[in-house]
C-alpha positions as CSV (number, residue, x, y, z in Angstrom):
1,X,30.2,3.9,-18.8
2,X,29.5,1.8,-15.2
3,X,26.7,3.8,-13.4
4,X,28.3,5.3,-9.8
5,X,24.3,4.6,-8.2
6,X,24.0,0.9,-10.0
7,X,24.4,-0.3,-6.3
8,X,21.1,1.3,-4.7
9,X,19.9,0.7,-8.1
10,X,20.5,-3.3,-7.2
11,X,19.5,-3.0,-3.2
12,X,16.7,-5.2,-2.5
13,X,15.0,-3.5,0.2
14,X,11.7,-3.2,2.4
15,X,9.1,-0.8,0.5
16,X,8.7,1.0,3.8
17,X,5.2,0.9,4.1
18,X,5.5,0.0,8.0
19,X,8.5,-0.4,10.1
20,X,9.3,-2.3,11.6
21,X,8.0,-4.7,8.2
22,X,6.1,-7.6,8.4
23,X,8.8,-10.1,8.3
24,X,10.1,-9.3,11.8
25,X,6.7,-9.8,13.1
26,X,6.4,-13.0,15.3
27,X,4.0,-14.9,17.5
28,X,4.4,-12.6,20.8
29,X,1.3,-10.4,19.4
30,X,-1.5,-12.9,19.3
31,X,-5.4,-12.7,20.0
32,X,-4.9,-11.4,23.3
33,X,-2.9,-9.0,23.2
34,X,-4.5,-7.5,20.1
35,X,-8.0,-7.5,21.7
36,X,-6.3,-5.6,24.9
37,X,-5.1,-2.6,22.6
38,X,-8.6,-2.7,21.2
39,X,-9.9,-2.2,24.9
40,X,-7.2,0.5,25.6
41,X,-8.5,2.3,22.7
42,X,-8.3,5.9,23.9
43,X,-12.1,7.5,23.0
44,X,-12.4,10.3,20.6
45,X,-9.2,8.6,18.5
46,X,-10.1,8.3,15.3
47,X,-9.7,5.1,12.9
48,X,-9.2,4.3,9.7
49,X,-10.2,0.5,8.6
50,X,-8.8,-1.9,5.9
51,X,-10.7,-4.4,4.6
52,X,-9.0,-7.3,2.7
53,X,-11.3,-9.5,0.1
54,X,-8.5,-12.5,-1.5
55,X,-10.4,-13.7,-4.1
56,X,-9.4,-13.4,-7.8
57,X,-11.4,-14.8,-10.8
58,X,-7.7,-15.2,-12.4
59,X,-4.2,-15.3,-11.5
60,X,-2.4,-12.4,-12.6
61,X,1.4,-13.6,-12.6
62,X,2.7,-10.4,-11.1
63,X,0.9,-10.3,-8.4
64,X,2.1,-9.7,-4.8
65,X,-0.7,-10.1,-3.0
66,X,-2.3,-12.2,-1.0
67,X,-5.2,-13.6,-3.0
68,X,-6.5,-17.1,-4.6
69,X,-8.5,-17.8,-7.7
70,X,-12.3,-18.3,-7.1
71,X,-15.3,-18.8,-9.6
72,X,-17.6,-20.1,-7.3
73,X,-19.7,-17.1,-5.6
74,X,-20.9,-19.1,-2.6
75,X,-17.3,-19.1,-1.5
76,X,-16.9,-15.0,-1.6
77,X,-20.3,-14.5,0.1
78,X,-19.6,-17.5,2.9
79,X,-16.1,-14.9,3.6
80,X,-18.0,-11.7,3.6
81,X,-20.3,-13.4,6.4
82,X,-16.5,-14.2,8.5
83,X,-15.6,-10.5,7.7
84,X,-19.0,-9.2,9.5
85,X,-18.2,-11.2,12.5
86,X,-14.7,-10.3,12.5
87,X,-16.0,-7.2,12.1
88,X,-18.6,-7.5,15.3
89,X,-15.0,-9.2,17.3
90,X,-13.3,-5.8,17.0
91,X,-16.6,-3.7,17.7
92,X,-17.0,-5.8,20.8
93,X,-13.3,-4.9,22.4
94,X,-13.6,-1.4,21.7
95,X,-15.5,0.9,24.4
96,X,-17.2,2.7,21.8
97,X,-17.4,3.4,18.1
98,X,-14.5,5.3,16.9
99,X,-14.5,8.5,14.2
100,X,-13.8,6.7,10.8
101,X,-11.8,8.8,8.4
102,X,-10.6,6.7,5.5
103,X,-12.3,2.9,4.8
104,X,-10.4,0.9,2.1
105,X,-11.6,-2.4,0.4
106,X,-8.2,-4.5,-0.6
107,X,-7.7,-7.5,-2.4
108,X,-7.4,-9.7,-4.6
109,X,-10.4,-8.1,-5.9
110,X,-12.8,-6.4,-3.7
111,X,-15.8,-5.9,-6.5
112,X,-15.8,-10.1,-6.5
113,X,-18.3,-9.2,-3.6
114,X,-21.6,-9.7,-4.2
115,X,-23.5,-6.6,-4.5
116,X,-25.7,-7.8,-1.7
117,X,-22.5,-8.8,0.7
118,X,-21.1,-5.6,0.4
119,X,-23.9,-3.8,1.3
120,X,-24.5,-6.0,4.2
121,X,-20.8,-5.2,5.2
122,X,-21.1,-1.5,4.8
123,X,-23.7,-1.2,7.4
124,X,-22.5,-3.1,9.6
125,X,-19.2,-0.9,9.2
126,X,-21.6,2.1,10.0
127,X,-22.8,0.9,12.9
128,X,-19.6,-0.2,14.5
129,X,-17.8,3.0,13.4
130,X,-19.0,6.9,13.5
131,X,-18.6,7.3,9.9
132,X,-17.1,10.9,9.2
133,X,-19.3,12.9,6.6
134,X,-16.1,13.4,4.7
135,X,-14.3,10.0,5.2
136,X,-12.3,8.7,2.0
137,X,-13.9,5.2,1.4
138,X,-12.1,3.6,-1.1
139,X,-12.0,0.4,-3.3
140,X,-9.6,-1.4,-5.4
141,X,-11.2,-2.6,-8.7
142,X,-10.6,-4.7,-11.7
143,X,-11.7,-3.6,-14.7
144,X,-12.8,-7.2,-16.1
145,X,-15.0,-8.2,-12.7
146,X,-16.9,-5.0,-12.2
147,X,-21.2,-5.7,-12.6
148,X,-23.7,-2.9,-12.6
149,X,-25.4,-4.1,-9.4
150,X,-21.8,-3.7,-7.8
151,X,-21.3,0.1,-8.9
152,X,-25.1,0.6,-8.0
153,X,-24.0,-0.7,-4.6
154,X,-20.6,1.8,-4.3
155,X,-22.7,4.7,-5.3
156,X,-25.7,3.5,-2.7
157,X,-22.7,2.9,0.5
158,X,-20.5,6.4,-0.6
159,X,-17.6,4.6,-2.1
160,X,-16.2,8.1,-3.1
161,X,-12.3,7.1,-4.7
162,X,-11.6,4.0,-6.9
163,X,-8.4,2.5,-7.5
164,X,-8.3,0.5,-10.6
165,X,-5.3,-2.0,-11.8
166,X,-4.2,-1.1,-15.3
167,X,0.1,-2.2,-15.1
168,X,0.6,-1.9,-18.7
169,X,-1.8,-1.6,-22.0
170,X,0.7,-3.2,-24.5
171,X,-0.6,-6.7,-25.4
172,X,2.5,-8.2,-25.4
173,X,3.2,-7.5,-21.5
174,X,-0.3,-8.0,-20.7
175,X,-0.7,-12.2,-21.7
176,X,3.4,-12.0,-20.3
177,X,1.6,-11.2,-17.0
178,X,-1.3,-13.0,-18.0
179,X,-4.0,-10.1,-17.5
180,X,-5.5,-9.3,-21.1
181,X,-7.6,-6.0,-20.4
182,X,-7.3,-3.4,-23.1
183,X,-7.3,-0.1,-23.4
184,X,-11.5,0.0,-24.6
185,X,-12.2,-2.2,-21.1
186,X,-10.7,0.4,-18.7
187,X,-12.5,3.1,-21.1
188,X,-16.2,1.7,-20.5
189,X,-15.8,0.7,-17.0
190,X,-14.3,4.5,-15.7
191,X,-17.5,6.3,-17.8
192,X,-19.5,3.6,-15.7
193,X,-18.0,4.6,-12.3
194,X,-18.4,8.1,-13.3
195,X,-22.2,7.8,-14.8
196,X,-22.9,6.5,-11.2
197,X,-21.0,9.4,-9.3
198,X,-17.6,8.3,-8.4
199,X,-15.4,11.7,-9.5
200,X,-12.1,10.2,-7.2
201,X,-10.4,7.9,-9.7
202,X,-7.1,6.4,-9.4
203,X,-4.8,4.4,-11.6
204,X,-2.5,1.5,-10.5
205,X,0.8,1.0,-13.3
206,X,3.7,-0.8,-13.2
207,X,7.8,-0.5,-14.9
208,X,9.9,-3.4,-14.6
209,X,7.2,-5.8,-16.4
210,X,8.4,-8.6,-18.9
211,X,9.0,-7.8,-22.4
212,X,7.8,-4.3,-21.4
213,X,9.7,-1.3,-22.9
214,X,10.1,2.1,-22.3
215,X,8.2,3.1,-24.8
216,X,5.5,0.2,-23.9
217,X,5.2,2.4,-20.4
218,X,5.0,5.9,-21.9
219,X,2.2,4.7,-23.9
220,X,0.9,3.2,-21.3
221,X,0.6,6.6,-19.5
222,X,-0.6,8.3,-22.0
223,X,-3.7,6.3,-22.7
224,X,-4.1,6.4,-18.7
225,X,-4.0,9.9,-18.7
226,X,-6.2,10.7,-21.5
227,X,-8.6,8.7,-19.3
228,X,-8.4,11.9,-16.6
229,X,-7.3,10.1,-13.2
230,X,-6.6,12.1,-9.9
231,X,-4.0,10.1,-8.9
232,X,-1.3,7.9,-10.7
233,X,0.6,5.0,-8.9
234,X,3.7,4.1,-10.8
235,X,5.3,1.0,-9.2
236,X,8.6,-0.8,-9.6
237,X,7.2,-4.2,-10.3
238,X,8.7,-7.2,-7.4
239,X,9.8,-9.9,-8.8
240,X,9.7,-12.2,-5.6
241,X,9.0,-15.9,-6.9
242,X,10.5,-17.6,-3.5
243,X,7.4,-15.7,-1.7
244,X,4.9,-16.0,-4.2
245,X,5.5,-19.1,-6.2
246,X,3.1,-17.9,-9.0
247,X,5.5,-15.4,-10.1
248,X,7.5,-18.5,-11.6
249,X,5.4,-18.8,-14.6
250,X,6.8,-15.3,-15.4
251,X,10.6,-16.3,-17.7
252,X,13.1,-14.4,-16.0
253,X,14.7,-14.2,-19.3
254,X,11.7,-11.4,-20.2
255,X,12.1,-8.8,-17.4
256,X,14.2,-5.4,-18.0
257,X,17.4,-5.9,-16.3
258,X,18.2,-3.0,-13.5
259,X,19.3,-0.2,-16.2
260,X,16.2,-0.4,-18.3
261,X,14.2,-0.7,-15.2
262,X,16.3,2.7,-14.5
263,X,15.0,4.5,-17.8
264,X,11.6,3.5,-17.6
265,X,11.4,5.0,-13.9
266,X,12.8,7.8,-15.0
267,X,10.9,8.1,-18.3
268,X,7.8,7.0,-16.5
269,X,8.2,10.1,-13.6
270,X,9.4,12.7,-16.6
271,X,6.1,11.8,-18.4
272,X,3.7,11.7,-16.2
273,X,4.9,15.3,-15.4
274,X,4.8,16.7,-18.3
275,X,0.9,15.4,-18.1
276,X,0.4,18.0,-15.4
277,X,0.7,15.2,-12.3
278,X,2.7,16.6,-9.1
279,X,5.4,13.9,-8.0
280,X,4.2,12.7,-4.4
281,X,7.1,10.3,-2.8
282,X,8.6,7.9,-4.9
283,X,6.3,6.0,-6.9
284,X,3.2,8.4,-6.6
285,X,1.3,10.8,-8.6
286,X,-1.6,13.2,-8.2
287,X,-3.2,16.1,-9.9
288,X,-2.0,19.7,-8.1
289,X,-5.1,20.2,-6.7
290,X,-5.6,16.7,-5.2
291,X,-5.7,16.4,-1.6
292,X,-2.4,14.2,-2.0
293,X,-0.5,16.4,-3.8
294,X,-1.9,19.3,-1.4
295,X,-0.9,17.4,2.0
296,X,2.5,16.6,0.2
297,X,3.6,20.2,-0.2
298,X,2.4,20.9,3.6
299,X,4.2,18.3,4.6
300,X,1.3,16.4,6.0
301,X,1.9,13.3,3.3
302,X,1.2,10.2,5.5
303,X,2.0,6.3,4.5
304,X,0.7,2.8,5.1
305,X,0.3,-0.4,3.8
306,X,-1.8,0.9,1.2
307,X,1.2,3.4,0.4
308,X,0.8,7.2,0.4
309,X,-2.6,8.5,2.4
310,X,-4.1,11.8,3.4
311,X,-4.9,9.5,6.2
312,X,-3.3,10.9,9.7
313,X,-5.2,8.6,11.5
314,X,-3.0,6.9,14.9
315,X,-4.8,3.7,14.8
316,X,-5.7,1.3,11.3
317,X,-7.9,-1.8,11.8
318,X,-7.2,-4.5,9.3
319,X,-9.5,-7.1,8.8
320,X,-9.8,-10.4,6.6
321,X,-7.6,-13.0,6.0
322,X,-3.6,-12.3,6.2
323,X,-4.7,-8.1,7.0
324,X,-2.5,-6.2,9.1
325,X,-3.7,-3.6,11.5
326,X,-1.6,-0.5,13.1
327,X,-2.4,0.6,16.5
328,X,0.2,3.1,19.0
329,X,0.8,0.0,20.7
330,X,2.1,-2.4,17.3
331,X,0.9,-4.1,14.7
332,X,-0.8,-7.4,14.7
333,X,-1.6,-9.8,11.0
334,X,-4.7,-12.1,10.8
335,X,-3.9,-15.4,10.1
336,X,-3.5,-16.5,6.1
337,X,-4.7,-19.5,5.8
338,X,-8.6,-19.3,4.4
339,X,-9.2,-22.1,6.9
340,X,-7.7,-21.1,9.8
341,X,-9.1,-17.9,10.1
342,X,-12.0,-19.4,9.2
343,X,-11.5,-21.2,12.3
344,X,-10.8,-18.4,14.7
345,X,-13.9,-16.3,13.6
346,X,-16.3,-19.4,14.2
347,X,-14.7,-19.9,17.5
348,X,-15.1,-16.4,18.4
349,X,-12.0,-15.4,18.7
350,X,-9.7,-12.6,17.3
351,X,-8.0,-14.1,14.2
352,X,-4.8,-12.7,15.4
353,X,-1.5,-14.6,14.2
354,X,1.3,-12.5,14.8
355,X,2.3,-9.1,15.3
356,X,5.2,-6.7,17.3
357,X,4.9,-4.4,19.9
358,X,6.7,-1.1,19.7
359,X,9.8,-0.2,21.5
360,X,10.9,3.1,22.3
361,X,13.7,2.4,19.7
362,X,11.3,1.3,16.9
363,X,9.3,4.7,17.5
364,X,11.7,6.9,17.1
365,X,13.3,5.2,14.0
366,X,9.3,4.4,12.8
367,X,9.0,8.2,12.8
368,X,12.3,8.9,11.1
369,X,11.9,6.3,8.3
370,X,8.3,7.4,7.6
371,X,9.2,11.1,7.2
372,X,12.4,9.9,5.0
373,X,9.8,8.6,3.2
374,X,7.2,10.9,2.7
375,X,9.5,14.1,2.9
376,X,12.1,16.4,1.4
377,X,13.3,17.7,4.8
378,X,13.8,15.6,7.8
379,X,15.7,17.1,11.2
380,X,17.0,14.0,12.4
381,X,17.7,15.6,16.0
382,X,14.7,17.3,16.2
383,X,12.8,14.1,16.2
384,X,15.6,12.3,18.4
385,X,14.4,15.4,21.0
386,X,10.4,14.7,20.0
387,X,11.1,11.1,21.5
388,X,13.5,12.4,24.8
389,X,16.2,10.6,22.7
390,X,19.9,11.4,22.2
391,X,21.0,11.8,18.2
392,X,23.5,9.7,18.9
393,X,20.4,6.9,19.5
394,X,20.5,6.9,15.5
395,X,24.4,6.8,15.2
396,X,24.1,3.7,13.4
397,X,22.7,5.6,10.6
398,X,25.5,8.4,10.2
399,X,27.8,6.2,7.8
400,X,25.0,5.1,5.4
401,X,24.2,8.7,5.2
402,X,28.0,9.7,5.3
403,X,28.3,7.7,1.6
404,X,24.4,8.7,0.4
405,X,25.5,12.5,0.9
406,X,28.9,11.3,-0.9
407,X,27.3,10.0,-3.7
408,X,24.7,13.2,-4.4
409,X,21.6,11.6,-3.2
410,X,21.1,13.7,-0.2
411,X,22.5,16.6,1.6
412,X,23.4,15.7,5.6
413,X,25.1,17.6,7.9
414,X,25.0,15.3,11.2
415,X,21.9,16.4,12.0
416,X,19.6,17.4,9.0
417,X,19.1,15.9,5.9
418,X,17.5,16.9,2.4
419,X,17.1,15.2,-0.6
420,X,18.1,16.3,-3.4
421,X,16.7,16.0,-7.0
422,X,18.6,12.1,-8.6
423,X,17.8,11.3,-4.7
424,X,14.1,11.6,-4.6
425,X,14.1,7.5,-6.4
426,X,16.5,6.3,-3.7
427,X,13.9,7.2,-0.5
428,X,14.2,3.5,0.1
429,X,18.0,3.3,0.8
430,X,17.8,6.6,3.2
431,X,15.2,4.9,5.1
432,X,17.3,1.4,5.4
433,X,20.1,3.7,7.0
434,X,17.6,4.2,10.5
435,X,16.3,0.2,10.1
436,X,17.7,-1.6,13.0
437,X,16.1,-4.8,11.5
438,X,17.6,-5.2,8.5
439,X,21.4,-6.1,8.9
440,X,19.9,-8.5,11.6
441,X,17.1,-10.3,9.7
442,X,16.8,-12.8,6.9
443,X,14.2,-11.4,5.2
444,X,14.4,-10.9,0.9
445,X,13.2,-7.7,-0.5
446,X,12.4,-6.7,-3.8
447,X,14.7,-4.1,-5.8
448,X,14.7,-0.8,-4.5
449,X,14.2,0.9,-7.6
């Protein structure tokens, strides 16, 4: 029997964790004009600060980040020394040291730092920053690349939540991917974290993997959950080999085709319940009385390029190579290139490449996509009226969410909409509906569920 929904199912579309999304960005937003909406930073605004670390001591074939493979630790320390002075380029702009509320350390793999480097970093973040006494600071860890000086130095610097990268325990899908890391690896390193104080511990997996079954994920979660996390990210893996070349090595042949990516989504959320986690979004998971799963049912759920935050913060700086930071003016993206930014910092200038400043327009549909996405109720005319806007500004919308209400995924009356239950996996194609971008750009997406 065909399924009526195989065609969201089959959508390739944006993950929504800006919009407009990074491929409409362009070379209008450079140095300059970043460094001028550091200067019109509006004191007493708080901040919340990414910092991105794209070193890997292996490849993992999956991966979507940005990130190259390292084993020579004179390299990581030389680009923690650029990220201080990046670091001192931003503090310099702004006219003075802004609340911090959440602090995130992306990668690649962000406990590659030297114990020594990240300290350093830290206090130079404290003095450019007034640290709030309960700011999230966060880091992304691997498992295989985690030292005891390192977790001595997160205790030392108040890293209170870590997110670690599991994807799948099956061996099979793990040398697929090519990250080996059982089961007994993630085990010793979480009672380290925890022997050293951090009690905020999240979990990164993954459906859609190759060879990976349903039954591979539901065991997957199982032995994640028996490990007692907080939070659970379950994400549709993005099979995007013309962007990141690496993900060639993985045989297409291998990969669950878009009904079996279906069941495991759907197996994958229905378990994962069962263990007691609250469903937050689309692809997140937290314990009731987590202060996700306690924002979500206020409906104060917020979402960045990190995904779903408690962080209501108006302004994120990004720093590093290829970050992107989110001020009320736009959004502006380091340069990539290791040497180039490089480059910029030893020049002493903002390593700026590109970016997009905000229209009117993309407010008003930036605020409509991001509740889509974070919400079960969204008054599309009361938030035309919050930005002195017409409904009929979104009209574009009204026949994509004619045929979603058609096909059960929402309810919309021409001015409201709510989501029903199958719909809550399709937040993806609601939120195309308001994207002015998309019919216009050029850009390839990964599937949208």
């Amino acid at each position: 029997m065909s399924d009526p929904l195989s065609k969201y199912r089959s959508a390739r579309l944006p993950r929504y964790t800006s919009y407009p999304t990074a491929p409409h960005f362009s070379d209008a937003v450079d140095a300059e004009t970043y460094g001028g909406w550091l200067a019109d930073w509006q004191n007493g605004s708080s901040a919340s600060l990414y910092l991105h670390v794209p070193f890997c001591q292996q490849l993992c074939w999956y991966c979507g980040c940005h990130t190259t493979v390292t084993q020579r630790p004179e390299r990581v320390s030389a680009y923690a020394a650029l990220l201080r002075s990046e670091l001192a380029l931003v503090a310099e702009r702004l006219p003075a040291p802004p609340p911090l509320t959440h602090l995130h350390f992306g990668g690649g793999t962000p406990t590659i730092l030297a114990a020594d480097d990240f300290a350093g970093l830290m206090t130079d973040v404290r003095a450019a920053f007034a640290v709030a006494d309960d700011a999230e600071l966060a880091m992304e860890i691997d498992p295989r690349c985690l030292s005891d000086d390192m977790i001595a130095a997160m205790a030392a610097q108040g890293i209170n939540r870590v997110s670690l990268g599991l994807q799948d325990f099956t061996p099979a899908v793990q040398e697929a991917v090519n990250r080996v890391q059982p089961v007994e690896v993630v085990a010793e390193s979480v009672q380290r974290l925890r022997a050293a104080g951090a009690e905020k511990i999240s979990f990164d997996l993954m459906y859609g993997l190759p060879k990976q079954s349903v039954e591979d994920l539901c065991r997957s979660i199982e032995l994640a959950a028996a490990l007692e996390p907080d939070r659970v990210s379950l994400f549709g893996y993005a099979h995007v080999p013309w962007m990141k070349k690496h993900q060639q090595l993985i045989q297409e042949a291998d990969l669950p085709d878009v009904e079996t990516r279906r069941q495991q989504a759907e197996a994958g959320t229905r378990r994962l319940s069962e263990l007691g986690f609250v469903p937050i979004g689309m692809d997140h998971f937290a314990r009731p009385d987590d202060p996700m799963a306690i924002a979500a049912a206020r409906g104060e759920l917020g979402r960045n390029f990190q995904g779903y935050t408690t962080d209501i913060a108006p302004a994120l700086i990004g720093l590093g190579a290829s970050a992107i930071g989110s001020l009320p003016q736009g959004y502006a993206q380091n340069l990539s290139d290791l040497g180039d930014y490089r480059r910029a910092i030893e020049a002493g200038r903002l390593p700026t490449q590109r970016g997009l400043s905000l229209s009117a327009d993309d407010l008003l549909r930036r605020s409509l996509i991001m509740q889509v996405m974070c919400g079960e109720r969204i008054d599309v005319s009361a938030v035309c009226a919050e930005h002195d806007r017409p409904l009929d500004a979104v009209a574009d919308a009204f026949e994509g969410l004619d045929e979603l209400s058609g096909d059960g995924l929402i309810e919309w009356n021409g001015q409201q909409l709510v989501f029903t239950e199958e719909g809550q996996s399709f937040r993806r194609s609601v939120a195309a509906c308001f994207d002015s971008y998309l019919k216009a750009g050029k850009a390839r997406h990964s599937l949208a569920v």
